[in-house]
MIKOLDO-299266 format. One line per field, with one value per residue: residue number from 1; residue in three letters; z, x, y of N, C-alpha, C in turn. Coordinates in steps of 0.2 Angstrom, whole numbers. Atoms other than C-alpha are relative to their C-alpha. Layout:
MIKOLDO-299266
i <- c(NUM; ...) .
aa <- c(Ala; ...) .
nz <- c(Z; ...) .
nx <- c(X; ...) .
ny <- c(Y; ...) .
caz <- c(Z; ...) .
cax <- c(X; ...) .
cay <- c(Y; ...) .
cz <- c(Z; ...) .
cx <- c(X; ...) .
cy <- c(Y; ...) .
//
This chain:
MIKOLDO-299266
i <- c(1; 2; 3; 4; 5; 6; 7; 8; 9; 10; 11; 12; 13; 14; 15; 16; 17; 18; 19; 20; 21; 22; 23; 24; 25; 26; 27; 28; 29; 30; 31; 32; 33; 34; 35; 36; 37; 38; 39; 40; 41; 42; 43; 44; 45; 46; 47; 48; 49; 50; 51; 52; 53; 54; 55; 56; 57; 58; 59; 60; 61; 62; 63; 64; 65; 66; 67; 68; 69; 70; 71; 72; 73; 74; 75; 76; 77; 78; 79; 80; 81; 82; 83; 84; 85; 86; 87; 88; 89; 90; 91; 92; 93; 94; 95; 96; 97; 98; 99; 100; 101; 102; 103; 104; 105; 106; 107; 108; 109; 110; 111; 112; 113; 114; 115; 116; 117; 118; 119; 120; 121; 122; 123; 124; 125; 126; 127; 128; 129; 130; 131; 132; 133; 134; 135; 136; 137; 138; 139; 140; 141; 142; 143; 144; 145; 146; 147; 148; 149; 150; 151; 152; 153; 154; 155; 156; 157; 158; 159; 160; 161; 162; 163; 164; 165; 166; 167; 168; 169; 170; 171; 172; 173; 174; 175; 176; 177; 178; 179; 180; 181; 182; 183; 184; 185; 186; 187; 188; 189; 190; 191; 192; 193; 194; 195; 196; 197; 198; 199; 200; 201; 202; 203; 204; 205; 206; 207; 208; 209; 210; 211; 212; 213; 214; 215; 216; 217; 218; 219; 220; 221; 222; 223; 224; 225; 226; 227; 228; 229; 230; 231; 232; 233; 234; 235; 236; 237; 238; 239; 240; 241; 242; 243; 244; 245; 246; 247; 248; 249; 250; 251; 252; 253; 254; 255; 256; 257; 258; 259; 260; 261; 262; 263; 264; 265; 266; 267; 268; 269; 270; 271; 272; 273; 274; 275; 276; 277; 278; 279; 280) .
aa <- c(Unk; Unk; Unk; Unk; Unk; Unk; Unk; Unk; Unk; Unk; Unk; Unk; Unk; Unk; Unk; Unk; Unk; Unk; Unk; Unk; Unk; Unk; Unk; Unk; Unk; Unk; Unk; Unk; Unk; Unk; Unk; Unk; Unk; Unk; Unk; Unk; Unk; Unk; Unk; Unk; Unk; Unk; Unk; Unk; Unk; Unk; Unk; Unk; Unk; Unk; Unk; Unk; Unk; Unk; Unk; Unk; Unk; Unk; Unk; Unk; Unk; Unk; Unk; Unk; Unk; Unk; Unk; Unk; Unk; Unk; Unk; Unk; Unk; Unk; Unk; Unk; Unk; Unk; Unk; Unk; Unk; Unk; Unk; Unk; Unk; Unk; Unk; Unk; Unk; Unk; Unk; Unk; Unk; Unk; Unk; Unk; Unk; Unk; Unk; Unk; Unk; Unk; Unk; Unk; Unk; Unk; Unk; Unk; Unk; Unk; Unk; Unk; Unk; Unk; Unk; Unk; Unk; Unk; Unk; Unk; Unk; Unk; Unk; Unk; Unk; Unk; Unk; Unk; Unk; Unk; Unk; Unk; Unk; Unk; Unk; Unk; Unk; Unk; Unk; Unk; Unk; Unk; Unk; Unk; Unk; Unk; Unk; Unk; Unk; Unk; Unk; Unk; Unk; Unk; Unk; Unk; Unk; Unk; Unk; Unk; Unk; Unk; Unk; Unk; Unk; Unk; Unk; Unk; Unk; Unk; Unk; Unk; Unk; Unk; Unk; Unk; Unk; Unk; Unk; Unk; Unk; Unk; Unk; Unk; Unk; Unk; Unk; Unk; Unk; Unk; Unk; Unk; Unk; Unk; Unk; Unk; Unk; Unk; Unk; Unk; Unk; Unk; Unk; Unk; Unk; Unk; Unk; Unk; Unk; Unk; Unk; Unk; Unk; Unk; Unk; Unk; Unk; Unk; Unk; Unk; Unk; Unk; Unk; Unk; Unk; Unk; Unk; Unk; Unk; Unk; Unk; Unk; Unk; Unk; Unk; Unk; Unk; Unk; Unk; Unk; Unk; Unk; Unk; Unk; Unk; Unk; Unk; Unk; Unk; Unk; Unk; Unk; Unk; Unk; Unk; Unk; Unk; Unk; Unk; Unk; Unk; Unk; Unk; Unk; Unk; Unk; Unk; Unk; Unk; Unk; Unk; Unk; Unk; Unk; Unk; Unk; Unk; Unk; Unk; Unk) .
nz <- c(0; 2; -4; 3; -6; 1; 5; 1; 4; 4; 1; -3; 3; -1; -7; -3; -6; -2; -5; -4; 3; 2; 8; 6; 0; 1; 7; 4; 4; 7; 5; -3; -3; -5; 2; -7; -3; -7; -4; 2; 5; 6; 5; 2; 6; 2; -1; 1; -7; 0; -2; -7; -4; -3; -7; -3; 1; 1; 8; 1; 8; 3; 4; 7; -1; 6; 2; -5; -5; -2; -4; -6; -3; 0; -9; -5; -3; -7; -6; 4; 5; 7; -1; 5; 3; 3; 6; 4; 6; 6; 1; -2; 5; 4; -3; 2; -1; 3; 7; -1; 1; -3; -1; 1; -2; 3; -3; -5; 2; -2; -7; 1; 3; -6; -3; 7; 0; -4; -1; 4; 0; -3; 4; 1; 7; 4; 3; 1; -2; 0; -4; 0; -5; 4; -5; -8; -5; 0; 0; -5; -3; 2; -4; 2; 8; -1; -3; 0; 7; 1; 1; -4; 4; -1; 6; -1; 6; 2; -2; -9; -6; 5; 5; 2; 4; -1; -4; 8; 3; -4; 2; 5; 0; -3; 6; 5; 0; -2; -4; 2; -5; -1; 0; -1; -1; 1; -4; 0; 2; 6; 6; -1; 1; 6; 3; -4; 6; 6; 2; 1; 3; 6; 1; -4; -6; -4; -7; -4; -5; -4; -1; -4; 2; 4; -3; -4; -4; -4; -1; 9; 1; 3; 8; 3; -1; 7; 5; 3; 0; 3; 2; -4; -4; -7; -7; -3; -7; 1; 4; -2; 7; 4; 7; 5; 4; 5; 3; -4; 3; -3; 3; 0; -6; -3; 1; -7; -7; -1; 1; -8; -3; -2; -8; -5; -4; -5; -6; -1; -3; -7; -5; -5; -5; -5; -4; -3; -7; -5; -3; -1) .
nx <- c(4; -4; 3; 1; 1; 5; 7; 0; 3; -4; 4; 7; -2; -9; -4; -6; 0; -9; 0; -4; -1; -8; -4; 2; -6; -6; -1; 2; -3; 4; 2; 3; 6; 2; 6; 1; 8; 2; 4; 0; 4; -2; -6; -6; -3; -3; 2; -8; -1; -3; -5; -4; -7; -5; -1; 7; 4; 2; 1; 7; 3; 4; 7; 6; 4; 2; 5; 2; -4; -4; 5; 0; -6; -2; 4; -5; -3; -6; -2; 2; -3; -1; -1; -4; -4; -5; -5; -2; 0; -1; -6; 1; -3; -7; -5; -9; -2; -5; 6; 5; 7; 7; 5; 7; 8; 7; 5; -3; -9; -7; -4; -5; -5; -4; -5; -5; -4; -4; -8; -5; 1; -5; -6; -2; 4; 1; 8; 4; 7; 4; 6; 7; 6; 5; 2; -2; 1; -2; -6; -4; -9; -5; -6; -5; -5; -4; -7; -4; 0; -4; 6; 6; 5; 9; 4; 4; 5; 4; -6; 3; -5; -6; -1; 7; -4; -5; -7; -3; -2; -7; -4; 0; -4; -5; -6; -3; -5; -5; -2; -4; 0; -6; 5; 3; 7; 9; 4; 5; 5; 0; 1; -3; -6; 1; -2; -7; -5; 1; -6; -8; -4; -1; -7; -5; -2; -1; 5; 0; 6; 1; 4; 4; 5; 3; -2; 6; -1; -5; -3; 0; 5; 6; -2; 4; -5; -4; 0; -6; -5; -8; 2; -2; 7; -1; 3; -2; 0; -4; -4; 0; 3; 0; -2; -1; 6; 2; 2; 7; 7; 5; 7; 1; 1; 6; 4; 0; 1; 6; 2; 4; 2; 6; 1; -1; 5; 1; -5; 2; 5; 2; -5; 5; 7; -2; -2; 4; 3; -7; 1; 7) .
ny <- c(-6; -7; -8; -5; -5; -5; 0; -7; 0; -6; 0; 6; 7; 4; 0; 5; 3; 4; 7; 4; 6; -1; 2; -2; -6; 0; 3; -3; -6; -4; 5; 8; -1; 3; 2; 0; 3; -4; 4; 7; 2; -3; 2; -4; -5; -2; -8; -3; -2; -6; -5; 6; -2; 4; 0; 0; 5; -4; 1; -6; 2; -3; 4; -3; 7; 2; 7; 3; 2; -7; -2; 7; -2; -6; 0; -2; -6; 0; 4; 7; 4; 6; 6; 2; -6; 2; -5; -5; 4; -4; -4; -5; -6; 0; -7; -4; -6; -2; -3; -6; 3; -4; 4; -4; 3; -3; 2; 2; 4; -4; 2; 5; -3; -3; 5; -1; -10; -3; 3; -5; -5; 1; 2; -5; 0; -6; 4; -1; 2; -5; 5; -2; 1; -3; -6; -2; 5; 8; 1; 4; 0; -5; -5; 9; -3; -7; 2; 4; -4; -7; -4; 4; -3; 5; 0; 2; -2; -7; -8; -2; 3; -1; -2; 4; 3; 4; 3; 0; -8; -6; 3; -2; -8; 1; 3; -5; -6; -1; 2; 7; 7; 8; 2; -2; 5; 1; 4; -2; 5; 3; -7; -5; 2; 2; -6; -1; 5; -3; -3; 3; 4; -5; -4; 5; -2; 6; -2; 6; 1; 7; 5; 2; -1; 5; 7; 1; 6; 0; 5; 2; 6; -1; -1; -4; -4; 3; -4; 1; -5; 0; 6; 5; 2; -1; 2; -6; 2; 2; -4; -8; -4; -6; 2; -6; 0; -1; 6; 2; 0; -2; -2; 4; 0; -4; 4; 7; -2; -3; 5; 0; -8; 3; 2; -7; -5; 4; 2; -8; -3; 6; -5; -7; 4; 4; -4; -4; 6; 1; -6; 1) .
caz <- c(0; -5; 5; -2; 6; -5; -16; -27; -39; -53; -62; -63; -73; -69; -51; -43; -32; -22; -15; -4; -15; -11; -24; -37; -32; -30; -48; -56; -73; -86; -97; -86; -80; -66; -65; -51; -44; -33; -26; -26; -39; -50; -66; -70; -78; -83; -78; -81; -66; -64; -53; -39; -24; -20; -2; 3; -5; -14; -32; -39; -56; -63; -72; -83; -75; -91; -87; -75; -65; -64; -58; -44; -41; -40; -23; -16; -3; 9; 21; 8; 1; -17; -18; -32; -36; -48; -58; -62; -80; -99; -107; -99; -110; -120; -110; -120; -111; -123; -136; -140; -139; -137; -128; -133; -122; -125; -111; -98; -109; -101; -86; -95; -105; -87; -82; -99; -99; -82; -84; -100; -91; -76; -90; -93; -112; -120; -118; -124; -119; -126; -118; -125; -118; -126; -111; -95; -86; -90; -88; -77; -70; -78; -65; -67; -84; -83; -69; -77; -96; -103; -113; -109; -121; -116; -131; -128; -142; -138; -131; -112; -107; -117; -133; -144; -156; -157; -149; -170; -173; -159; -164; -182; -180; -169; -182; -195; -185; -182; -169; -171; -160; -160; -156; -154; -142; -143; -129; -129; -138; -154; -166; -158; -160; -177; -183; -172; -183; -199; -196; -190; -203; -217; -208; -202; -186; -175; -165; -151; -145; -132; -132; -117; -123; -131; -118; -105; -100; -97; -101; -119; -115; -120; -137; -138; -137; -155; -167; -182; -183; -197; -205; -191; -177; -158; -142; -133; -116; -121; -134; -128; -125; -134; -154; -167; -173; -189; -191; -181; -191; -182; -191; -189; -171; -170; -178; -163; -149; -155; -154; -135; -134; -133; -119; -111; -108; -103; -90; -87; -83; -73; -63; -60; -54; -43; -34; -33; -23; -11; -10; -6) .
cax <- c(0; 7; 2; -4; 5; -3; -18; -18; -30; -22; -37; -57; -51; -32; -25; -9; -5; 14; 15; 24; 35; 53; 60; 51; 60; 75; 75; 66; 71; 64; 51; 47; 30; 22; 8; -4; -21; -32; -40; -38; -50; -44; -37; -22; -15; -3; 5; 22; 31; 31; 43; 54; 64; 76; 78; 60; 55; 43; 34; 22; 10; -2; -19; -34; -50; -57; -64; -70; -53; -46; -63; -60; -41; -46; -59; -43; -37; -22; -17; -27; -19; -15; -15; -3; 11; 24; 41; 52; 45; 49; 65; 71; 73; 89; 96; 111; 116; 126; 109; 99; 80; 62; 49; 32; 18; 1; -14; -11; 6; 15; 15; 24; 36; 41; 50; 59; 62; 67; 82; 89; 88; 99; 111; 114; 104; 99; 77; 65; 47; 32; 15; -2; -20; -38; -41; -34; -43; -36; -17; -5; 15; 17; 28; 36; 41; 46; 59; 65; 68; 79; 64; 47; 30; 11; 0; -17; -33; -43; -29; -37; -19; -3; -1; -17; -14; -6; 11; 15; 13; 26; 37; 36; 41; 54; 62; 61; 67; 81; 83; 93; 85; 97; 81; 63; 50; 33; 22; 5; -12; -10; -14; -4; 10; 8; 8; 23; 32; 26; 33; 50; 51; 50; 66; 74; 74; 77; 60; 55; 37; 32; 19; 11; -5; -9; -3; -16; -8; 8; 17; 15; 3; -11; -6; -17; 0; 4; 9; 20; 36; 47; 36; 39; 27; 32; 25; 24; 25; 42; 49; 46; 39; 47; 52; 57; 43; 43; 42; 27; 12; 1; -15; -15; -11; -26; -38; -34; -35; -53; -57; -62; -70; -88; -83; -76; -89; -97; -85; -86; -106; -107; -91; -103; -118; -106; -99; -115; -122; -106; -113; -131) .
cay <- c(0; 18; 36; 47; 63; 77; 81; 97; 101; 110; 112; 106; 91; 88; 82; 78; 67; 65; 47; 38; 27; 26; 13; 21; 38; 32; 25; 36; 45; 58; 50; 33; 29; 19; 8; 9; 0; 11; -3; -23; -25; -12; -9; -6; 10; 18; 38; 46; 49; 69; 73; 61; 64; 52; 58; 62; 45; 56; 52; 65; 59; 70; 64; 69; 62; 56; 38; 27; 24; 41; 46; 31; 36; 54; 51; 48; 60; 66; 53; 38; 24; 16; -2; -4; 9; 1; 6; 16; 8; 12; 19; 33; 52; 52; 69; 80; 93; 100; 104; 118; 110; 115; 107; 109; 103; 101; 101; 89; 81; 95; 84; 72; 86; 95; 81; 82; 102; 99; 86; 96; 110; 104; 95; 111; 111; 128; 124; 132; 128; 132; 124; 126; 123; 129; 142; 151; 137; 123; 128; 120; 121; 137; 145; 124; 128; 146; 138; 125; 135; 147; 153; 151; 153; 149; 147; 146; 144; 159; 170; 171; 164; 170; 173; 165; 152; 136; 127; 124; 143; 149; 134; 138; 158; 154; 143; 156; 169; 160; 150; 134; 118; 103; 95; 96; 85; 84; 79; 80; 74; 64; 78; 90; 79; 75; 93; 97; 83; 89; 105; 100; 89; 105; 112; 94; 97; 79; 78; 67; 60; 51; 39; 39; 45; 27; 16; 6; -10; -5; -20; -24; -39; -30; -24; -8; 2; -5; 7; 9; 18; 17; 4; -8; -14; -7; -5; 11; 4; -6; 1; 18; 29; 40; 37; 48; 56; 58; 39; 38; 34; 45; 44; 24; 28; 40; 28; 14; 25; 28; 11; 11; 27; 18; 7; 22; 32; 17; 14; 33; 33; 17; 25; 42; 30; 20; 35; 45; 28; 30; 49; 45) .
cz <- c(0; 2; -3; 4; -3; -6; -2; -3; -3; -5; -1; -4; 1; 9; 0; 6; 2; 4; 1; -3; -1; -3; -7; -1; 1; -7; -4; -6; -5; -4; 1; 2; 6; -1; 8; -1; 4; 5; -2; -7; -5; -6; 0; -6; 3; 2; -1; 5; -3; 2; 7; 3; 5; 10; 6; -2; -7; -8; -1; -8; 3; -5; -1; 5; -6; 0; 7; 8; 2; 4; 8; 5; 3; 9; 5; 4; 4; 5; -5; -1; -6; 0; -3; -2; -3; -6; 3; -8; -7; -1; 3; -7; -3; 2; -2; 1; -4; -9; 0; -1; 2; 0; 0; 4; -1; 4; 4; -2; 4; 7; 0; -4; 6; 1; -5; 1; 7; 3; -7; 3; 6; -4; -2; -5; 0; 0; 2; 2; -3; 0; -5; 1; -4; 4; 6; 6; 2; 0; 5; -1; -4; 1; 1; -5; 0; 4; -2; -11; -2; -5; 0; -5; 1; -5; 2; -7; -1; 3; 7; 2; -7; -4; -6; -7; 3; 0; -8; -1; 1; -2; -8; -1; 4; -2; -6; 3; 3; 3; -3; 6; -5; -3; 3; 5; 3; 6; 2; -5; -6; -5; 1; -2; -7; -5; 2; -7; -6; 0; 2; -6; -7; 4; 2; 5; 4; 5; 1; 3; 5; -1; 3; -1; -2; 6; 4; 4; 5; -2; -5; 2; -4; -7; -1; -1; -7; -3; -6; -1; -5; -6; 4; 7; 8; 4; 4; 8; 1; -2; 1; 7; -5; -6; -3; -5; -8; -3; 1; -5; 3; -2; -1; 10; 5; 1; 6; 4; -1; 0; 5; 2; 2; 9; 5; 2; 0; 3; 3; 4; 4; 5; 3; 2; 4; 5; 2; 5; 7; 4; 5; 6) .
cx <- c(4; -5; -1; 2; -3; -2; -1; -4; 3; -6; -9; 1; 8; 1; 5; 1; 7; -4; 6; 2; 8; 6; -1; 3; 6; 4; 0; 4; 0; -2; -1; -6; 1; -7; -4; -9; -2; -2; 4; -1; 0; 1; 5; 3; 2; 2; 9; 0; 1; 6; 2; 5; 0; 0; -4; -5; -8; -1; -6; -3; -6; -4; -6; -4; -3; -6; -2; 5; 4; -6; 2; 9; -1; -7; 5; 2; 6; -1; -4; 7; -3; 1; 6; 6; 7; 5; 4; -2; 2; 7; -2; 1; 6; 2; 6; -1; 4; -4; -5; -8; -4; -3; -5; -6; -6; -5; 2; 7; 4; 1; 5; 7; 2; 8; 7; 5; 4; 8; 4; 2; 7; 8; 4; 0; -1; -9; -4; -6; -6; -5; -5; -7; -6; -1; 5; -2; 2; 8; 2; 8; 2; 5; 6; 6; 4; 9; 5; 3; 3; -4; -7; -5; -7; -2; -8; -8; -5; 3; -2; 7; 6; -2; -6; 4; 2; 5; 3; -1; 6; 4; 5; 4; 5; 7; 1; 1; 7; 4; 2; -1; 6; -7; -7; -4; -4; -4; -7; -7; 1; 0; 3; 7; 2; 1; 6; 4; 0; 4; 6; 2; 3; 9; 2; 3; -2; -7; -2; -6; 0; -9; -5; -8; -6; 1; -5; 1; 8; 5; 1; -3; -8; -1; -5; 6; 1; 1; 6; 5; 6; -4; 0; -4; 6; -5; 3; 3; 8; 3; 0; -1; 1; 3; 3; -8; -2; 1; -7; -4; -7; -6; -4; -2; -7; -6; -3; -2; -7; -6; -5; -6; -9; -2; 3; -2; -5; 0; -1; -5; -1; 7; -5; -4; 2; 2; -6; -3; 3; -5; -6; 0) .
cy <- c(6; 7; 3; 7; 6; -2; 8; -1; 6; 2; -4; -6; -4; 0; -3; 0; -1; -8; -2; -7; -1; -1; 4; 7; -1; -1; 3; 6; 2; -3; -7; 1; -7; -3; 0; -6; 4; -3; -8; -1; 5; 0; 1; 5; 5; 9; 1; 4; 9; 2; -8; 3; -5; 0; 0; -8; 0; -2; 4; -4; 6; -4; 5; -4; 4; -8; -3; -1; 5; 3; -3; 4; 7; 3; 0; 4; 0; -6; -7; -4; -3; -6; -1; 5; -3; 4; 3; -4; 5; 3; 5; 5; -3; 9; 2; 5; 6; 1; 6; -5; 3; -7; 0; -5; 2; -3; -4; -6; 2; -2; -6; 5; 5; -4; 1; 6; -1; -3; 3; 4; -1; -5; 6; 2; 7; -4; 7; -3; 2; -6; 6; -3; 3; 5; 0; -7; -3; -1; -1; 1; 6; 2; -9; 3; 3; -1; -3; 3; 5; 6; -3; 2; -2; 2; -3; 2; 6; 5; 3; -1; 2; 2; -5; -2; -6; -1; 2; 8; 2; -3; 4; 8; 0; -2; 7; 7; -1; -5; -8; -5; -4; -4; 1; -7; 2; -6; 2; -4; -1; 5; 4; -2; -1; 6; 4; -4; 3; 6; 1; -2; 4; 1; -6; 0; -9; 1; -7; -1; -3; 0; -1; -1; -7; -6; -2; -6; 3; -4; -5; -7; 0; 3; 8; 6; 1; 7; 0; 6; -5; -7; -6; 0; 5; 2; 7; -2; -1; 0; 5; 1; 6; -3; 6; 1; 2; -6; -4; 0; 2; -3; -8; 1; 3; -5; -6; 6; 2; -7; -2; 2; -1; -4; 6; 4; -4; -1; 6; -2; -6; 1; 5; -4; -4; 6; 6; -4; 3; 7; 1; -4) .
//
C-alpha cells in the first residue's frame, strides 16, 4: 500500500497526487512511467512519473479524470492509500546537455514534457518551452516551466492565457526567426504531435514523442500500445515511449486509440452511478 502525502487540484479536470514510494524515487528517470491499482480490484493503468525525490521517498504523477478509474483514483485523498504503485517503468529520455532544444507541451502532456524540460535544463541544455491549452482554465505548472527553461512561451486557443494560437505557430516563428533547436519533443495529444512533426520535418529538425498517450496496459501484453514507426510494429509501453517522430504513423495511431471510446464512456457513466451511490 502507497500514502498518499498530498492532493492538489491544478485544475477542474487535472490532479496531482505525491506518493509515498521510495523505490520508485529512487529509480526514477525523465520520461518513465508507473503503473498503479487504486483498489484490489482495480485496473491497472498507466502515468508518467512527474517529478521524484530520491531523499524524501517522494513520487508525484499527474492525471486527466477522463474515465471510469481516474474518476476512482481521484476520490482519493491526503493521508489515503494506493493499492498498487509500480516502476520506475519504460526507457528513460535520452538527456544532452550539450543541445539547444524546445519542448512543446500540450494540455495535460506538459505533465509528462516538465520532467523532460526539467532534466535538459539541469544538464545544462539551452530549452526552450512552449505549452499550449484551449483556455486560462485549463493551464498547469506554468511558474514549473518558466523555472526549469531558458525561454518560456504559453499558447493558448482563444488568447485568455498568453499569446493565442497554437504550440506549431510559436514553434514555427521561432524557427524562422532564427533559432537553431538541435532538437525538438513533442508531448501531448495525438494531433498535436503529429503537426509538431510535420513541421519540423520542413526544416529537419530531430523531434521526439512520447507515447504515453496510447498506452493502457503497461506491459506490452495487451497490445493496444501497437503502433507503427518506421514501418515496423512497436510498443509504446516497451519500446518507448518516446520514438522519433517523424516515423510515427500518427493517423493509424489515431484511428486505434478511438477504438475504445464507446466502452469508455461506458466505463465513465457506470463509474458516476457508482460513486453518486457512495454519496447517497
Amino acid at each position: 500500500m502507497y500514502k498518499i502525502l498530498k492532493k492538489e487540484v491544478l485544475n477542474p479536470t487535472v490532479t496531482k497526487l505525491v506518493v509515498e514510494a521510495p523505490f520508485v524515487a529512487k529509480h526514477a528517470k525523465a520520461g518513465q512511467f508507473i503503473i498503479l491499482r487504486v483498489n484490489e480490484d482495480s485496473e491497472r493503468i498507466p502515468f508518467t512519473i512527474e517529478d521524484a525525490n530520491p531523499e524524501t521517498g517522494a513520487v508525484s504523477i499527474i492525471f486527466q479524470i477522463v474515465g471510469g478509474m481516474t474518476m476512482l483514483l481521484n476520490t482519493k485523498e491526503e493521508g489515503d492509500y494506493i493499492h498498487d504503485f509500480v516502476g520506475p517503468l519504460g526507457k528513460p529520455s535520452e538527456i544532452d546537455g550539450n543541445k539547444k532544444v524546445a519542448i512543446i507541451g500540450g494540455g495535460v502532456g506538459c505533465a509528462i514534457a516538465l520532467p523532460t524540460a526539467k532534466a535538459f535544463h539541469n544538464a545544462g541544455a539551452d530549452v526552450t518551452s512552449i505549452t499550449g491549452f484551449r483556455n486560462k482554465d485549463l493551464v498547469i505548472l506554468e511558474e514549473e516551466f518558466k523555472a526549469n527553461s531558458d525561454a518560456f512561451y504559453l499558447m493558448s486557443d482563444d488568447g485568455t492565457a498568453g499569446e493565442k494560437g497554437l504550440v506549431t505557430n510559436k514553434l514555427e516563428e521561432l524557427i524562422q526567426a532564427g533559432e537553431k533547436f538541435d532538437e525538438v519533443v513533442a508531448i501531448g495529444p495525438l494531433i498535436m504531435m503529429k503537426f509538431v512533426c510535420l513541421t519540423t520535418k520542413k526544416y529537419d529538425i530531430p523531434t521526439v514523442v512520447s507515447m504515453n498517450p496510447i498506452m493502457v496496459d503497461g506491459t506490452g501484453m495487451c497490445g493496444c500500445c501497437r503502433l507503427s514507426v518506421g514501418g515496423q510494429m512497436k510498443f509504446a509501453c516497451v519500446d518507448g515511449p518516446d520514438f522519433d517522430g517523424h516515423q510515427v504513423d500518427f493517423d493509424e495511431a489515431m484511428s486505434r486509440n478511438k477504438t475504445y471510446a464507446d466502452f469508455e464512456a461506458h466505463a465513465r457513466e457506470k463509474a458516476c452511478n457508482l460513486l453518486k451511490k457512495e454519496v447517497e
